[in-house]
Biopython code that builds the backbone (N, CA, C, O; Angstrom):
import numpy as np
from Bio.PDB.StructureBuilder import StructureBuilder

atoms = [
    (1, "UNK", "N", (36.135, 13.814, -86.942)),
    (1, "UNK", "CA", (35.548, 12.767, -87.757)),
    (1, "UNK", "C", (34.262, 13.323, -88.369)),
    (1, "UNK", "O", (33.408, 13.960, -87.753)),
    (2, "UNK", "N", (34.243, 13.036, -89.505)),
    (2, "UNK", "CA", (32.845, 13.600, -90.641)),
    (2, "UNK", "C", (31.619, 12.908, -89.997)),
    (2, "UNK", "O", (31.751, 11.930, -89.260)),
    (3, "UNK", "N", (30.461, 13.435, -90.294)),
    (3, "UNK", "CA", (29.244, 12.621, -89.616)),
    (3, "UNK", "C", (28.906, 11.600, -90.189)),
    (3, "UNK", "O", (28.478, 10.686, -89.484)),
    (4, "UNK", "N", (28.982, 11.413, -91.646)),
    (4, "UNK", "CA", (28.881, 10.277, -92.143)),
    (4, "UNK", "C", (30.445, 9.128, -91.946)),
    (4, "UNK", "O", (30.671, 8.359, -92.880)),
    (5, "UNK", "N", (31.142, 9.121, -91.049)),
    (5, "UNK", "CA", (32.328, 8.600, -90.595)),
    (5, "UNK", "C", (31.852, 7.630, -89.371)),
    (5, "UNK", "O", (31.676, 6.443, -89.095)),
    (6, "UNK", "N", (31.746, 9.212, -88.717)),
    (6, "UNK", "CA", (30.802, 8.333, -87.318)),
    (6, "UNK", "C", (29.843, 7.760, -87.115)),
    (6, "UNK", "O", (29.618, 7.154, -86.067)),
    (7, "UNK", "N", (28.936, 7.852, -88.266)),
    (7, "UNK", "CA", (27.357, 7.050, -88.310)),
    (7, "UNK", "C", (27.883, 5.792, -89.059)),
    (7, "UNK", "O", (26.895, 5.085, -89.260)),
    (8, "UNK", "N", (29.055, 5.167, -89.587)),
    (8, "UNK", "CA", (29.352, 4.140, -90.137)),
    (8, "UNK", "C", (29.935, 3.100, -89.557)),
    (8, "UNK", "O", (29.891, 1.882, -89.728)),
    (9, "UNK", "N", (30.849, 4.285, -88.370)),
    (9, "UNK", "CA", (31.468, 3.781, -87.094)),
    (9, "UNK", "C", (30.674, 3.275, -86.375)),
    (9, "UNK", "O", (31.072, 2.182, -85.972)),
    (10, "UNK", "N", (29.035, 3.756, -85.759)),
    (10, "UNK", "CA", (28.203, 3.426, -85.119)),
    (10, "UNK", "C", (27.653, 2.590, -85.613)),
    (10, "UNK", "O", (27.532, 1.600, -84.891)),
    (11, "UNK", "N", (27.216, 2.514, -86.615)),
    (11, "UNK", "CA", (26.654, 1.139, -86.963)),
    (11, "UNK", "C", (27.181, -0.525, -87.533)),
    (11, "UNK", "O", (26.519, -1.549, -87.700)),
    (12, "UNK", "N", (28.727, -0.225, -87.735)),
    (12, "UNK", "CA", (29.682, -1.126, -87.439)),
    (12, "UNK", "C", (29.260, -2.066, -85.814)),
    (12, "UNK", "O", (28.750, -3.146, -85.516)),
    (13, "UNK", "N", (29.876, -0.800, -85.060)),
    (13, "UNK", "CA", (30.074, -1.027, -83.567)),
    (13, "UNK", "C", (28.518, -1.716, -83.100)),
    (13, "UNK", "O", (28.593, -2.667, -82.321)),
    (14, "UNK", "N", (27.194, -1.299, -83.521)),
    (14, "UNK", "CA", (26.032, -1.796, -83.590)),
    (14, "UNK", "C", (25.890, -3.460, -84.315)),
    (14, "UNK", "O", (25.420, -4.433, -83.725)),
    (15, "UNK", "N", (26.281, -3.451, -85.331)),
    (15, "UNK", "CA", (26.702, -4.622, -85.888)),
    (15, "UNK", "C", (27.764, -5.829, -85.067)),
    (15, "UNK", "O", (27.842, -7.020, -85.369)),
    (16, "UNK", "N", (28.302, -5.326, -84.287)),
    (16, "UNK", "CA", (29.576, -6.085, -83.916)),
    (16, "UNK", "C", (28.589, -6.664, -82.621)),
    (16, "UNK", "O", (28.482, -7.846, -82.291)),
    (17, "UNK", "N", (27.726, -5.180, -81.823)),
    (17, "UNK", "CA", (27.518, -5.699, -80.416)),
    (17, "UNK", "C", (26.451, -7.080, -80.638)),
    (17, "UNK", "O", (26.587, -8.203, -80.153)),
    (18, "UNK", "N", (25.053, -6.426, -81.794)),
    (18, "UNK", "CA", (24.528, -7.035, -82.429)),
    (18, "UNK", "C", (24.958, -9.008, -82.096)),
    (18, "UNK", "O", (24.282, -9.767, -81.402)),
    (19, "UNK", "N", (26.367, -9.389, -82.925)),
    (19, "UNK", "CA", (26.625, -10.686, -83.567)),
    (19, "UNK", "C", (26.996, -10.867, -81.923)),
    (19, "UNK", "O", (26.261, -11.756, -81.493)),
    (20, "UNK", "N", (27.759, -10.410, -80.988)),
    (20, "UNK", "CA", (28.059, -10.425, -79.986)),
    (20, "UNK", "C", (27.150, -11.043, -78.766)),
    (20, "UNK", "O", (27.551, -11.787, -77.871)),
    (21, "UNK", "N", (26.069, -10.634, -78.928)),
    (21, "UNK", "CA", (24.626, -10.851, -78.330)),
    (21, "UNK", "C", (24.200, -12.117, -78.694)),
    (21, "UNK", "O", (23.934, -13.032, -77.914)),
    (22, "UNK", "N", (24.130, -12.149, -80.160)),
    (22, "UNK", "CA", (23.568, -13.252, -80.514)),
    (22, "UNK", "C", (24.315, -14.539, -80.021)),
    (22, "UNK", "O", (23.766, -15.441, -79.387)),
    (23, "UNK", "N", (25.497, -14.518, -80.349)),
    (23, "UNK", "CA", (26.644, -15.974, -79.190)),
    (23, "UNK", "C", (26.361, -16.216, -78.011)),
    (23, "UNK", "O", (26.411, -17.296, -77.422)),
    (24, "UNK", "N", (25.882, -14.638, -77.429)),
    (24, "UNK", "CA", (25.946, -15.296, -75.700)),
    (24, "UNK", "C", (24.597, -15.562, -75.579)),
    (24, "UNK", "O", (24.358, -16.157, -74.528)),
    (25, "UNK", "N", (23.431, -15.301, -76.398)),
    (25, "UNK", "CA", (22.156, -15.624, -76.264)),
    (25, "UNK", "C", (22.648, -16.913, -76.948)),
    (25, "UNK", "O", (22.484, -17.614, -75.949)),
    (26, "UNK", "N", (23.206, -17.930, -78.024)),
    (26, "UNK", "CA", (23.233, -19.632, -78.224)),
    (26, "UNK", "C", (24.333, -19.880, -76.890)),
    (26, "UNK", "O", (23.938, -20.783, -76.152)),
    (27, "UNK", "N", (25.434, -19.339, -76.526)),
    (27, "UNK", "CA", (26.077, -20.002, -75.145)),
    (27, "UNK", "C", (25.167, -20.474, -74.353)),
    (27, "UNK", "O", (24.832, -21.653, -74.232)),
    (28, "UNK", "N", (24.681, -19.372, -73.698)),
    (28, "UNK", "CA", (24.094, -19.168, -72.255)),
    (28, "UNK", "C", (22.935, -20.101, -72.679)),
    (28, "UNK", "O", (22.837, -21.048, -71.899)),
    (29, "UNK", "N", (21.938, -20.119, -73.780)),
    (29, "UNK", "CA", (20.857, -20.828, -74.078)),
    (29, "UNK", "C", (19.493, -20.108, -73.545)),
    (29, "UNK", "O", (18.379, -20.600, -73.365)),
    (30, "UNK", "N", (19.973, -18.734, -73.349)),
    (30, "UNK", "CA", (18.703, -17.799, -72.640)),
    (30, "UNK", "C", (19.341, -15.890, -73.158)),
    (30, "UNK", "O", (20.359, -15.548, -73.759)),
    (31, "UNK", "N", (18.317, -15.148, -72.646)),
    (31, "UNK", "CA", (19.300, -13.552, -72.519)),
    (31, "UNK", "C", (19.392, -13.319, -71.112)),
    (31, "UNK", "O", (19.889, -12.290, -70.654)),
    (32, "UNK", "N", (18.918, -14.266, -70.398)),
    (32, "UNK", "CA", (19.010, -13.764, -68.960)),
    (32, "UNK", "C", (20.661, -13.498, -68.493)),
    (32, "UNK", "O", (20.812, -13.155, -67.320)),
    (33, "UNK", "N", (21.759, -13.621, -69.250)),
    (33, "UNK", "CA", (23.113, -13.025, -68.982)),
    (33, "UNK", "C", (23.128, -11.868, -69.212)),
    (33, "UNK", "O", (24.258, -11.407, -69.055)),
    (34, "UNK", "N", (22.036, -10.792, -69.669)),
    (34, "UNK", "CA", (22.155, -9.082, -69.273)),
    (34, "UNK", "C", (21.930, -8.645, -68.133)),
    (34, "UNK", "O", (22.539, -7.663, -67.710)),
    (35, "UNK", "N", (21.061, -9.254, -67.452)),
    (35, "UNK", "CA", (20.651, -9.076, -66.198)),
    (35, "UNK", "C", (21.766, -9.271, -65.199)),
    (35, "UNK", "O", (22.134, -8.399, -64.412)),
    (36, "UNK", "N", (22.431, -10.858, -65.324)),
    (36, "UNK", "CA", (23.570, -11.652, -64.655)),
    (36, "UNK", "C", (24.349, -11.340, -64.941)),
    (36, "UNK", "O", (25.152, -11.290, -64.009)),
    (37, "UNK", "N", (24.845, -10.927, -66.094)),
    (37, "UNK", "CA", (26.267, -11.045, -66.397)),
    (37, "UNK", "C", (27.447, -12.264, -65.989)),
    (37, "UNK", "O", (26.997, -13.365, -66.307)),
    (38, "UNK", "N", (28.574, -12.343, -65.488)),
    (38, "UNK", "CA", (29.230, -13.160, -65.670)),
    (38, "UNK", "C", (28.919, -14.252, -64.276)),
    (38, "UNK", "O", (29.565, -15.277, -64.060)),
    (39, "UNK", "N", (27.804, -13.750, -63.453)),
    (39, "UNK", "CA", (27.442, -14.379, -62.472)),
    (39, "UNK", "C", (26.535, -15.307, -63.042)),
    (39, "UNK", "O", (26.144, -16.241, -62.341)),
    (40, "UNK", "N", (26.096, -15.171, -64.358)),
    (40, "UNK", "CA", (24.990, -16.640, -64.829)),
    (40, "UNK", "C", (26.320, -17.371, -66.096)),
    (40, "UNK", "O", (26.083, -18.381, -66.758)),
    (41, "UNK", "N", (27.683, -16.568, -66.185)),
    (41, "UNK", "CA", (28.307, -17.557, -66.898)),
    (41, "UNK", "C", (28.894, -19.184, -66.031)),
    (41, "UNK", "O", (29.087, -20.352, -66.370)),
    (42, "UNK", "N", (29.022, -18.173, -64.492)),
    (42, "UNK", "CA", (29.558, -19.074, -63.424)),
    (42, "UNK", "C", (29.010, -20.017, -63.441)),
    (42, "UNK", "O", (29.734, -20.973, -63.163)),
    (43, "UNK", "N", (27.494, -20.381, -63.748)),
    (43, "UNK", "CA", (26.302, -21.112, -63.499)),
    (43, "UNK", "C", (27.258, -22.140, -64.994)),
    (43, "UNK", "O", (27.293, -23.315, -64.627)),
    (44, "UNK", "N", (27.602, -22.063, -65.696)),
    (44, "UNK", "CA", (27.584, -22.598, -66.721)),
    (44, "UNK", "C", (28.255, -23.627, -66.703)),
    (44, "UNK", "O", (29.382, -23.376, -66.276)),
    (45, "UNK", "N", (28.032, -25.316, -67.116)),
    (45, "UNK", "CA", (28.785, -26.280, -67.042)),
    (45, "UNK", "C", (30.158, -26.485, -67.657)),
    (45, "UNK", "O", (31.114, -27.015, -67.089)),
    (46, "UNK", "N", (30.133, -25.982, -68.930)),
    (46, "UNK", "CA", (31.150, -26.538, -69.782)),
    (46, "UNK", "C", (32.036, -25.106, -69.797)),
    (46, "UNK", "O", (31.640, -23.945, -69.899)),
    (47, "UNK", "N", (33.418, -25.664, -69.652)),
    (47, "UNK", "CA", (34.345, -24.885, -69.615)),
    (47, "UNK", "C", (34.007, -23.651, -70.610)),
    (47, "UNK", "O", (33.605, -22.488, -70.578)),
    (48, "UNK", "N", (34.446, -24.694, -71.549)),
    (48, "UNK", "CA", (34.355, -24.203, -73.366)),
    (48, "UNK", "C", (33.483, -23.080, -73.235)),
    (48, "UNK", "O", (33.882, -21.926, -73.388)),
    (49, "UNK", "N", (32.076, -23.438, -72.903)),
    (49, "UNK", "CA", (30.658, -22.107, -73.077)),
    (49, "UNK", "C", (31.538, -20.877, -72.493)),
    (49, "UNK", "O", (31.520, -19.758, -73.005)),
    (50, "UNK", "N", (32.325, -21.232, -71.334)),
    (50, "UNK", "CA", (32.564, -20.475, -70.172)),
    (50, "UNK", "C", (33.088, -19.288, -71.004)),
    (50, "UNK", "O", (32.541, -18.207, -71.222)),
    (51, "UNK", "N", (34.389, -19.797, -71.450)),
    (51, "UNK", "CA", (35.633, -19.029, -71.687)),
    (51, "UNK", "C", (34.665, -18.404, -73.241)),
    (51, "UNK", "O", (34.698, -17.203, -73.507)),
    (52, "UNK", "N", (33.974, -19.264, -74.009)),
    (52, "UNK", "CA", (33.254, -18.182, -75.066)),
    (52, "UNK", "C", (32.731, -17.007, -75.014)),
    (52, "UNK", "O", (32.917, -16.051, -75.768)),
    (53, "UNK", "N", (31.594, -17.166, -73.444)),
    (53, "UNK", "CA", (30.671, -16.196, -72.838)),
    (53, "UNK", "C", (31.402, -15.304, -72.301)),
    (53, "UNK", "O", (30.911, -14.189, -72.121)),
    (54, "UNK", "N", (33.120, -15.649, -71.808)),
    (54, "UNK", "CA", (33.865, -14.584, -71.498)),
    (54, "UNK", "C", (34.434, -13.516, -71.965)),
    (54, "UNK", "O", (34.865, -12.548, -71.339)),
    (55, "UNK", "N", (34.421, -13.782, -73.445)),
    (55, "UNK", "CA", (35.087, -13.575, -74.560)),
    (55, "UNK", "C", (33.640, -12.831, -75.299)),
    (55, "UNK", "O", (33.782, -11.610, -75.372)),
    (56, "UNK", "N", (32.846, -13.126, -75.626)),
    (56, "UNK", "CA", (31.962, -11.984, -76.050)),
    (56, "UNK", "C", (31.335, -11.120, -75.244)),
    (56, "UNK", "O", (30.623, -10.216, -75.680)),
    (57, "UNK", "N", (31.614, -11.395, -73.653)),
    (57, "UNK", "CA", (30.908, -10.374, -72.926)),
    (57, "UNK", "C", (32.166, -9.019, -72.735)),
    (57, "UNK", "O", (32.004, -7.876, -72.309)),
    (58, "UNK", "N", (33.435, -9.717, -73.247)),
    (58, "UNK", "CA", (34.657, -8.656, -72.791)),
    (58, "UNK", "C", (34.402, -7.857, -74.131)),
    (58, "UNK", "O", (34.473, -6.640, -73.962)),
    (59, "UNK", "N", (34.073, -8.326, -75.643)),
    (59, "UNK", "CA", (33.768, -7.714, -76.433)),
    (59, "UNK", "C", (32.927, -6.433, -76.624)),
    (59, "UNK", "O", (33.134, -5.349, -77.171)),
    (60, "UNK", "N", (31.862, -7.010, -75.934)),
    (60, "UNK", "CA", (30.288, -6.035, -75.478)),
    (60, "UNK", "C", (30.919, -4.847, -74.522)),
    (60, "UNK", "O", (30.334, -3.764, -74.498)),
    (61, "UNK", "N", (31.958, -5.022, -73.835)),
    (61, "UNK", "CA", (32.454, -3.838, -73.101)),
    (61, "UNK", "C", (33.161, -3.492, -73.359)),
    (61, "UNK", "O", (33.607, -2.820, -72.428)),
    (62, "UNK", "N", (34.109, -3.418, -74.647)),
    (62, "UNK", "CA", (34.771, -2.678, -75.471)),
    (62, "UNK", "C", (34.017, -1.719, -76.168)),
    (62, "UNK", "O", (34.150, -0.496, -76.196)),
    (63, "UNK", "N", (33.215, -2.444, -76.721)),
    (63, "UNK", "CA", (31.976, -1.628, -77.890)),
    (63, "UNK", "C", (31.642, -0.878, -76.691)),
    (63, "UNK", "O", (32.736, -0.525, -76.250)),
    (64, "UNK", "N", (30.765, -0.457, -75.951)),
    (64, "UNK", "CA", (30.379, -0.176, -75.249)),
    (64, "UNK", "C", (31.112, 1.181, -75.029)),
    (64, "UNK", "O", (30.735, 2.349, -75.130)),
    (65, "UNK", "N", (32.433, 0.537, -74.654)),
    (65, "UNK", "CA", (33.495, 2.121, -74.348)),
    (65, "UNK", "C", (34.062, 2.694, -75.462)),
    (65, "UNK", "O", (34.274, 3.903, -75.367)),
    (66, "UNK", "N", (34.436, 2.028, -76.732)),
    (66, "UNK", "CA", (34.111, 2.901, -78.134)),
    (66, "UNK", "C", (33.235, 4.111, -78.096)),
    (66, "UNK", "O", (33.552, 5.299, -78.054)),
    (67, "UNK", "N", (31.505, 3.271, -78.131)),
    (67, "UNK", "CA", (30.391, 4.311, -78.241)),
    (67, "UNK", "C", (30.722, 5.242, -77.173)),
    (67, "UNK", "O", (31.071, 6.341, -77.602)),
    (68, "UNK", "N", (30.716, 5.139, -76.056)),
    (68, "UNK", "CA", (30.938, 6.169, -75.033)),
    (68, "UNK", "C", (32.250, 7.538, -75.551)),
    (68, "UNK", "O", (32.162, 8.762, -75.453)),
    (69, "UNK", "N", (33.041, 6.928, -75.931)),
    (69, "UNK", "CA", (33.928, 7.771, -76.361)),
    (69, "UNK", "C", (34.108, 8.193, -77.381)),
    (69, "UNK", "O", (35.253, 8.625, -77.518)),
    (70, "UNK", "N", (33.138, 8.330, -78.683)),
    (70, "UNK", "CA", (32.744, 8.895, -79.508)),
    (70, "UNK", "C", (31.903, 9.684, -79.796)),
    (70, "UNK", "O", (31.808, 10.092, -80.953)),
]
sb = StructureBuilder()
sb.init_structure("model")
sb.init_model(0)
sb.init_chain("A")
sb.init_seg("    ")
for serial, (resi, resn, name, xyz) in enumerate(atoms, 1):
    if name == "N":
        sb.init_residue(resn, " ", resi, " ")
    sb.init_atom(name, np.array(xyz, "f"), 0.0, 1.0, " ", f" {name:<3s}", serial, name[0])
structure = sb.get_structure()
């Protein structure tokens, strides 16, 4: 992959974790879910938040293993 390929790739994947963050920071209503992780989603009342916060934190560890493997 060309360097300008992978720096487009990276900042995609930056972009994605980026919007990713921002959901579970309005879910959760805090950032203290980096620290917790899915142990402060448990905390969470409403199903709905639940299965959202589940769903962008499974995102964040995709990206995550992208970057790693690039």
């Amino acid at each position: 992959m060309s360097v300008s390929k992978s720096k487009n790739l990276e900042r995609k994947l930056d972009n994605f974790a980026k919007e990713a963050k921002n959901e579970l920071d309005n879910v959760c209503g805090s950032s203290l879910w980096e620290t917790l992780g899915f142990v402060f989603f448990d905390q969470l009342k409403d199903s709905e938040k639940i299965a959202k916060a589940n769903f962008y934190y499974g995102q964040l560890q995709i990206i995550n293993e992208i970057k790693f493997s690039i």
